[in-house]
C-alpha positions as CSV (number, residue, x, y, z in Angstrom):
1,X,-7.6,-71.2,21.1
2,X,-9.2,-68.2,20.0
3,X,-13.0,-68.0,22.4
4,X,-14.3,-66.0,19.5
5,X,-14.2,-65.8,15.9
6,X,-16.4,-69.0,13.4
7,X,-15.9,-72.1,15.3
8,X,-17.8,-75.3,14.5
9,X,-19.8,-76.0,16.9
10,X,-20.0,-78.5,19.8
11,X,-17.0,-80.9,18.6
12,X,-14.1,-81.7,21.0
13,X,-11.0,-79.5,20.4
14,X,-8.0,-80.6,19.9
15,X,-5.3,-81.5,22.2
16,X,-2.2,-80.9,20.0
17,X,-2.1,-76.7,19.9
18,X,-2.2,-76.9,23.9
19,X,0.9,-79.3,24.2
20,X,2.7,-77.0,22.0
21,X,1.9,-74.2,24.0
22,X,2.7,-75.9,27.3
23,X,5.5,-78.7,26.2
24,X,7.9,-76.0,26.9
25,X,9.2,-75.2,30.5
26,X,7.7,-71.9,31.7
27,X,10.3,-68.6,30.7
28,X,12.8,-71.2,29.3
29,X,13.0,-72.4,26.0
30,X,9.8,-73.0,24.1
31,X,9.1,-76.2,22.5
32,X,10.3,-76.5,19.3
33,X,9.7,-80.0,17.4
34,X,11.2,-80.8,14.7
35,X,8.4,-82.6,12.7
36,X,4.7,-83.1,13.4
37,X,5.3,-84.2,17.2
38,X,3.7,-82.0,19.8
39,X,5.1,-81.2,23.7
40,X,4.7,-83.6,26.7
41,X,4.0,-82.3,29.8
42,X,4.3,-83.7,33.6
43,X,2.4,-84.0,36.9
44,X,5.1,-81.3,38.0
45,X,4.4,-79.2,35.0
46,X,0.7,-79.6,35.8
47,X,0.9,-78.2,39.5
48,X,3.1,-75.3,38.7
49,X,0.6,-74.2,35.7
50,X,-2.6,-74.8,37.7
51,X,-1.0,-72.6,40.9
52,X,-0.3,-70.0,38.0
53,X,-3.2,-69.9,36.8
54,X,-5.1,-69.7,40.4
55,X,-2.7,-66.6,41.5
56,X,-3.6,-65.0,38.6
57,X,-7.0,-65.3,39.5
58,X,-6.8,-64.1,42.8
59,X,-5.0,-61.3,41.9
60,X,-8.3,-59.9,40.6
61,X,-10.7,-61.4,43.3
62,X,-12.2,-59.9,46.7
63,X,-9.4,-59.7,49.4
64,X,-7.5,-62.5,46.4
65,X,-9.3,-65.3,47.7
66,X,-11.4,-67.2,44.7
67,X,-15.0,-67.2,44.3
68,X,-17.1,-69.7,43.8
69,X,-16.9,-69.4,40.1
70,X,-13.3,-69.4,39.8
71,X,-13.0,-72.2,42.1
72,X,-15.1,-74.0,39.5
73,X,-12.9,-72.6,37.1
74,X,-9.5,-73.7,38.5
75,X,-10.7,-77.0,39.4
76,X,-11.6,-77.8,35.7
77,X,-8.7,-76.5,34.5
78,X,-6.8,-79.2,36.8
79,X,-8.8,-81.6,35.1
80,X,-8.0,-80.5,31.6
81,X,-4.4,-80.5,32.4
82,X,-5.1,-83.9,34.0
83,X,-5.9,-85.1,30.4
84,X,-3.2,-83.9,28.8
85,X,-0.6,-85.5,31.0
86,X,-2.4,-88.7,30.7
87,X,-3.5,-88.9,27.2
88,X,-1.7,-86.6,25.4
89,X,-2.8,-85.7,21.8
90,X,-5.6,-87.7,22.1
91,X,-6.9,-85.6,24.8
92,X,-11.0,-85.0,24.4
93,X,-11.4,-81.6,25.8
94,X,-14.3,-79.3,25.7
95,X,-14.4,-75.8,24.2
96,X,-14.5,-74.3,28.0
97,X,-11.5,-76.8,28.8
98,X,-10.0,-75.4,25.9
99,X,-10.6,-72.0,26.9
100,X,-9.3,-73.1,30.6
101,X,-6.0,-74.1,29.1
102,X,-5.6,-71.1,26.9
103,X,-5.9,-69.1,30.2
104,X,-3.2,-71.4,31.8
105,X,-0.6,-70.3,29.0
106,X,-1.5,-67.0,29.0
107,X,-0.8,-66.9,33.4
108,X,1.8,-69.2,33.4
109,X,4.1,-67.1,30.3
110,X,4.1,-70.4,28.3
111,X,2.4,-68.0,25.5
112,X,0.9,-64.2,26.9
113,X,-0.8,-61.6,25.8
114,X,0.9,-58.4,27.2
115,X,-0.8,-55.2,28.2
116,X,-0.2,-52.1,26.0
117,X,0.9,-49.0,27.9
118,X,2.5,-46.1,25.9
119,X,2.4,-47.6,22.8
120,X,4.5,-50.7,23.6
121,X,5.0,-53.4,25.8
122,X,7.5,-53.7,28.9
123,X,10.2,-56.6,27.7
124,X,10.9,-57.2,31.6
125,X,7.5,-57.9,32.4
126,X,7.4,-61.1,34.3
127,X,4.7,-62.2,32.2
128,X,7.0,-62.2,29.1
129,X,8.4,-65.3,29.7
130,X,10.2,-67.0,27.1
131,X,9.7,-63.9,24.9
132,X,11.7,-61.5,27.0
133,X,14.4,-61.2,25.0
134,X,12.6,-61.1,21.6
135,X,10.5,-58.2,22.9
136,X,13.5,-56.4,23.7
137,X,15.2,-56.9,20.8
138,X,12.4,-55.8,18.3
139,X,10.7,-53.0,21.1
140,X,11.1,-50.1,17.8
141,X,9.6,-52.2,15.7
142,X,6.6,-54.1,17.5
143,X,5.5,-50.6,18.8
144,X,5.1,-49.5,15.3
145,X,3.0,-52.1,14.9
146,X,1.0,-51.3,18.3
147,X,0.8,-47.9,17.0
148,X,-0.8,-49.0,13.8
149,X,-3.7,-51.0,15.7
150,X,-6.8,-50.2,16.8
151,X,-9.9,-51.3,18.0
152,X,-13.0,-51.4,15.8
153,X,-16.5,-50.0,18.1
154,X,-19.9,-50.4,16.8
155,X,-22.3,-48.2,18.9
156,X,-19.5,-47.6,21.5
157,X,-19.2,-51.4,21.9
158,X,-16.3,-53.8,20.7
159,X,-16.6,-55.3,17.4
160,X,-13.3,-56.7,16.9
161,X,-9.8,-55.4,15.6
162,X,-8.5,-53.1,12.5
163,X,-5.1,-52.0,11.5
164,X,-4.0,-49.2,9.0
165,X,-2.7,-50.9,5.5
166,X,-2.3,-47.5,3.8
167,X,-3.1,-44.1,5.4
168,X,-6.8,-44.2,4.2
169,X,-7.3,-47.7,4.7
170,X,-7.9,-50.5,7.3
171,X,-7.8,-54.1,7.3
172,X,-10.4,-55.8,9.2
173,X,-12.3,-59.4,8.8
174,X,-15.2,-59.7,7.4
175,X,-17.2,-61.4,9.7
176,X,-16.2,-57.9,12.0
177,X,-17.7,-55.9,8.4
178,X,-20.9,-57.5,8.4
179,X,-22.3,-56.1,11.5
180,X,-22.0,-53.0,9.9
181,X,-22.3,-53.0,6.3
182,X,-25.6,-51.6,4.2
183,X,-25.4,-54.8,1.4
184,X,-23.6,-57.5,2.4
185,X,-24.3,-58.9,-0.8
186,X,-22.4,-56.0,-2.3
187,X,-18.8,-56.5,-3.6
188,X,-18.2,-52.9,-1.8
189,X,-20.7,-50.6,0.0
190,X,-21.1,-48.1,2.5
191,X,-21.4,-48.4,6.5
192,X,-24.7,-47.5,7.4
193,X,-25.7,-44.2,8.3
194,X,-27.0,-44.9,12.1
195,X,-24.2,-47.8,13.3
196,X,-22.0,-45.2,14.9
197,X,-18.6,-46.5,14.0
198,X,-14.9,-45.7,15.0
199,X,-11.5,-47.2,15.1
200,X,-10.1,-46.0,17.9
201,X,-5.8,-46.4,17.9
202,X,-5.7,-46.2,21.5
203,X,-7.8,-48.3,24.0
204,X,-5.0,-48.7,26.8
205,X,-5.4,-49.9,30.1
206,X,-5.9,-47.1,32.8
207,X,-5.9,-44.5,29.6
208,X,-9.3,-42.9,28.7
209,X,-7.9,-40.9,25.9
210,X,-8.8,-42.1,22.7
211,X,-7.6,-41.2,19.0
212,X,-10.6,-42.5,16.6
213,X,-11.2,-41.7,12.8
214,X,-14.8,-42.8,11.5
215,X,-14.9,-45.4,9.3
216,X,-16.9,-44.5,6.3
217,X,-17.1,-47.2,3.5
218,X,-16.3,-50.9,2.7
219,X,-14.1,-51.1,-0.2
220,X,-13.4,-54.3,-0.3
221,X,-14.5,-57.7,1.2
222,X,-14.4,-61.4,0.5
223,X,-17.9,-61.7,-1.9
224,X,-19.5,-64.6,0.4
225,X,-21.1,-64.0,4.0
226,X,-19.7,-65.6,6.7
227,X,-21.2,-68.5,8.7
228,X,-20.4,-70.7,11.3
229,X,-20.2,-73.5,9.0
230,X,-18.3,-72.3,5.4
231,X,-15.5,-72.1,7.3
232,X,-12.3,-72.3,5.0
233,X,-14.9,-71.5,1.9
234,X,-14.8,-67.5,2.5
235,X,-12.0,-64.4,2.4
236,X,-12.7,-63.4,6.0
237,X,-11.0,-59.8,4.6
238,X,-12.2,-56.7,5.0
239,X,-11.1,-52.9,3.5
240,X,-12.8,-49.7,5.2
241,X,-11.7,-46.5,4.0
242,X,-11.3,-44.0,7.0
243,X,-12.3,-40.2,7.0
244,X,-9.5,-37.6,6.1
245,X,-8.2,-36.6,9.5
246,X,-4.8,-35.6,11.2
247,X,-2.7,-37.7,13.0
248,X,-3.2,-41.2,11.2
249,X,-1.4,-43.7,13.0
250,X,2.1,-45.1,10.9
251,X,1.4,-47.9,7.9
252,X,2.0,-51.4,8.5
253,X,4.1,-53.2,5.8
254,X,2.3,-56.2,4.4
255,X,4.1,-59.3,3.4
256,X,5.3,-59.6,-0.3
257,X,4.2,-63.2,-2.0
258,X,6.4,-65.8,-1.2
259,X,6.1,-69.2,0.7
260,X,4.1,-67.1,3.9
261,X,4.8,-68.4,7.7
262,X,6.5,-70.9,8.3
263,X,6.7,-73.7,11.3
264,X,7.8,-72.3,13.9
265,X,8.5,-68.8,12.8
266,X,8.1,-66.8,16.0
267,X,4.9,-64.4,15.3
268,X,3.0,-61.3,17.1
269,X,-0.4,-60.7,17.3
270,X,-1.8,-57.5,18.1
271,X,-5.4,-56.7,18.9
272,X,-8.5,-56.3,21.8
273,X,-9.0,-59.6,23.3
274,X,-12.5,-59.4,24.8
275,X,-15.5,-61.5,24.7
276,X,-17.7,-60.6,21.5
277,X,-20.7,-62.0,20.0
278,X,-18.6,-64.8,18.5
279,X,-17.0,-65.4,21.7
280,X,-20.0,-67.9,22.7
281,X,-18.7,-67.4,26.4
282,X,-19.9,-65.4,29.1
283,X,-18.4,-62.3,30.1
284,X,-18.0,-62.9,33.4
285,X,-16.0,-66.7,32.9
286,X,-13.3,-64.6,30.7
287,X,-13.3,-62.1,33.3
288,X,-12.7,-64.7,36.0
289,X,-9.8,-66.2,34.2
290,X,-8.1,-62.9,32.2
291,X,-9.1,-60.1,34.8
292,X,-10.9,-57.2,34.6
293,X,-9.3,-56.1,31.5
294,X,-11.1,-57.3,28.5
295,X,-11.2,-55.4,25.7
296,X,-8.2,-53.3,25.9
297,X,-4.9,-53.4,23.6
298,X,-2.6,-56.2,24.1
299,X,0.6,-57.7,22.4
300,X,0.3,-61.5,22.4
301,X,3.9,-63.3,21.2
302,X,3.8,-67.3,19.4
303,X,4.7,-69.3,17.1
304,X,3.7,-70.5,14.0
305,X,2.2,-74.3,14.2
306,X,0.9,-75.4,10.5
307,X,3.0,-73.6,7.5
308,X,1.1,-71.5,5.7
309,X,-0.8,-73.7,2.6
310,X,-0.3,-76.5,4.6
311,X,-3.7,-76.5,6.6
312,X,-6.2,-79.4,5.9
313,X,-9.6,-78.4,4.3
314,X,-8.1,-74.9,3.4
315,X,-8.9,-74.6,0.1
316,X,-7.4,-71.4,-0.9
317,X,-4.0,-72.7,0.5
318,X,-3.5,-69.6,1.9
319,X,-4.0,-69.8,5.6
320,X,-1.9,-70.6,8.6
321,X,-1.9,-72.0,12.2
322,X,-0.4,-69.7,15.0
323,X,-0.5,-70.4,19.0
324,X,-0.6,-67.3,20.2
325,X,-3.2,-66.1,22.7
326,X,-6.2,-64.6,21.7
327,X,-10.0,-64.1,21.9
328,X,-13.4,-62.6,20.2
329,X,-11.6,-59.3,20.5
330,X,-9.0,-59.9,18.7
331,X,-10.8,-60.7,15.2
332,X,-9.1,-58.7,12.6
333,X,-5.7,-58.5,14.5
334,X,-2.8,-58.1,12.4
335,X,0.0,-61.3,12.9
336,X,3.3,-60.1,12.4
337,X,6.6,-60.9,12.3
338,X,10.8,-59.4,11.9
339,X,11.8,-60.6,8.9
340,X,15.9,-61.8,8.2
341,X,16.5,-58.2,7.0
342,X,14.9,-56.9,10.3
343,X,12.0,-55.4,9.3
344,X,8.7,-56.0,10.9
345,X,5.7,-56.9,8.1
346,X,1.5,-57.7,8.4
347,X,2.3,-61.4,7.2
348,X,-1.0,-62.3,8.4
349,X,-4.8,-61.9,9.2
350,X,-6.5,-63.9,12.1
351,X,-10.1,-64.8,11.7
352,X,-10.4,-66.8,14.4
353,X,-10.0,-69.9,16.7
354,X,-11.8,-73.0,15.1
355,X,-12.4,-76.8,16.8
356,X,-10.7,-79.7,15.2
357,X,-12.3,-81.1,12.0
358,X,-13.1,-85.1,12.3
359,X,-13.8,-87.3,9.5
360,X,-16.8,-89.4,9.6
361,X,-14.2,-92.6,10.7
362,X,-13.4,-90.1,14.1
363,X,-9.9,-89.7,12.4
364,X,-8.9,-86.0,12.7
365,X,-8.5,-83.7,9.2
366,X,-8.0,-80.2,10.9
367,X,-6.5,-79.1,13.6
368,X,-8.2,-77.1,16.5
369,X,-6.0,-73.8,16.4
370,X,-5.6,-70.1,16.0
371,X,-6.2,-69.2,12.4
372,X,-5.1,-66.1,10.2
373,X,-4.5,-65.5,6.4
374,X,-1.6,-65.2,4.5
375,X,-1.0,-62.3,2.4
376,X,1.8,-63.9,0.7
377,X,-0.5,-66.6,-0.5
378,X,-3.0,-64.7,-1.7
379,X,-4.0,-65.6,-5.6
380,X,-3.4,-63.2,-8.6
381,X,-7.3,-62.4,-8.9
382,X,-7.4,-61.4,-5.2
383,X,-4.5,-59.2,-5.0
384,X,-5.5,-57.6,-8.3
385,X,-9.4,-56.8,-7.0
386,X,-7.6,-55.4,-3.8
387,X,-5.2,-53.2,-5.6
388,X,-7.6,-51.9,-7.9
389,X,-10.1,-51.2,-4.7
390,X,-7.7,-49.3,-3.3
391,X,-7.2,-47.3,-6.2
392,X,-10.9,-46.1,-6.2
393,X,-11.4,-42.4,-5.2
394,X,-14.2,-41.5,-3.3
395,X,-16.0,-38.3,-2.7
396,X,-14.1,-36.0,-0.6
397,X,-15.9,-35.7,3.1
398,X,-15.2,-33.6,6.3
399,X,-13.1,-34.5,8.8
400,X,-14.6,-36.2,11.6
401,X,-11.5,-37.4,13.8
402,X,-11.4,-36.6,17.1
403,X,-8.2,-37.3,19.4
404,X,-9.1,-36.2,23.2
């Protein structure tokens, strides 16, 4: 469950994405159902994931014993795996113990999200779990996507997470445009003059080096604002055009159309995960849980849980549900995936983590979830907007990337 991006408030989340996540047994297979069933987990399951969790904390604690605060912290997560094991997908948890239980798959390797070192990810990292192999396998390929990523800075701080479409361009969300943007009202416009802000390609942990182009103008963006409460209503998509500069990091491929994700299509999201102003958590809880590093480049392997067009209340029919691990950071992240001719492609967006939608009659219409859009869904009037956005020349301007 994503900690950041447009959620909905105060409603219980749902139970079903975490059984998915954790119905699997830890660096063995991962669950994969074969309709709409979710995982089922144990009382043996729920020790071993708890300790995980609780070692990972102390890893990153005073002489690794807990605080107070992750005490508090690992004792509600036992209680939110409690719920699980005894009520299964009708399991009332709260956006914290949803957050708990996101931090339990990340420890445990039921689904990670891999630190970035070099460009890539180490496939024998005992945090790959399950994913090892894949990881191995498609190393050339995911490290060209790595490469390709970057993290978007407002001011010097972390707004969220961009990724090079064409070499002038980069895709972001919208809701990640808005905090920057002179007319939001304005089908494309400039980034204002004092905001101060970069995408920077690098952002590794232990590596102060950066590689950051300015980002100049917005040339393309869903036409309504954001809010908390339009949800599926809005394109959370956003184009920024780059200044000229050397070294541009490689292209990402995009998805052609076609039927998008499917279930369990094994995905890779790539991004910053951090706490941000639509994380709605406190710095220091995601610190206590992920460690001290928040906000630096991460590879985070899942799957794909809801088809792409098959998501209630999505009334584009072009979104999708994934179960990887993310945060506020990661807004904007590219979701990719090796195609059957092995090829890696951008075949989605994510925009964020939402709560599950209820019906007036308590019966659930949405599930809570990862979300992203896909680009092979996207409608003829869209693509042509975006294509002839991209085709706009604008004045020519100096260089102002720097690469230390």
């Amino acid at each position: 469950m994503d900690a950041g991006g447009r959620g909905n408030g105060d409603m219980t989340i749902a139970a079903d994405i975490h059984l998915r996540r954790l119905g699997g047994a830890r660096g063995g297979p991962g669950f994969r159902p074969e309709s709409d069933s979710v995982g089922v987990i144990d009382n043996a399951r729920l020790k071993s994931s708890a300790e995980a969790l609780e070692f990972r904390m102390a890893r990153f604690a005073p002489k690794s014993r807990l605080s107070a605060s992750q005490q508090k912290l690992a004792a509600e997560a036992r209680v939110a795996l409690s719920l699980l094991v005894e009520r299964g997908s009708d399991a009332k948890l709260t956006k914290m113990q949803s957050l708990l239980l996101e931090a339990v798959a990340e420890a445990d390797g039921s689904r990670p999200a891999l630190l970035v070192r070099g460009g890539r990810v180490e496939p024998n990292d005992s945090a790959a779990g399950m994913f090892a192999q894949d990881l191995q396998t498609h190393q050339t390929e995911l490290s060209a996507a790595i490469m390709s990523t970057g993290r978007i800075l407002v001011g010097g701080m972390l707004a969220g997470t961009g990724w090079m479409m064409d070499k002038r361009h980069v895709v972001t969300n919208r809701h990640v445009a808005e905090k920057f943007a002179v007319d939001k009202a304005a089908p494309a416009t400039p980034v204002r003059e004092n905001a101060d802000v970069w995408i920077d390609f690098l952002g590794e942990v232990d590596n102060p080096e950066t590689h950051r182009f300015r980002l100049k103008r917005i040339v393309y963006w869903g036409l309504e604002t954001t809010t908390d409460e339009n949800g599926f209503n809005v394109l959370d998509l956003a184009i920024l055009e780059i200044e000229p500069g050397e070294g541009v990091p490689p292209v990402m491929e995009l998805a052609g159309l076609g039927s998008g994700p499917q279930r369990n299509d094994r995905v890779y999201v790539v991004g910053y995960p951090s706490a941000t102003h639509y994380s709605g958590l406190p710095r220091k809880v995601l610190a206590d849980l992920f460690g001290p590093t928040l906000g630096v480049k991460r590879l985070s392997p899942g799957e794909v849980a809801v088809r792409a067009g098959g998501v209630p209340l999505d009334n584009c029919k072009c979104c999708f549900v994934h179960d990887a691990t993310t945060l506020g950071g990661n807004s904007g992240s590219p979701v990719v995936a090796v195609g059957d001719d092995g090829r890696l492609r951008a075949v989605g967006l994510h925009f964020g983590g939402r709560e599950v939608v209820l019906a007036a009659d308590g019966s659930k219409l949405g599930e809570g979830a990862n979300y992203a859009l896909a680009f092979a869904k996207f409608k003829d009037d869209v693509t042509g907007a975006i294509e002839a956005a991209l085709r706009t020349k604008s004045a020519p301007a100096p260089s102002t990337q720097t690469a230390t």
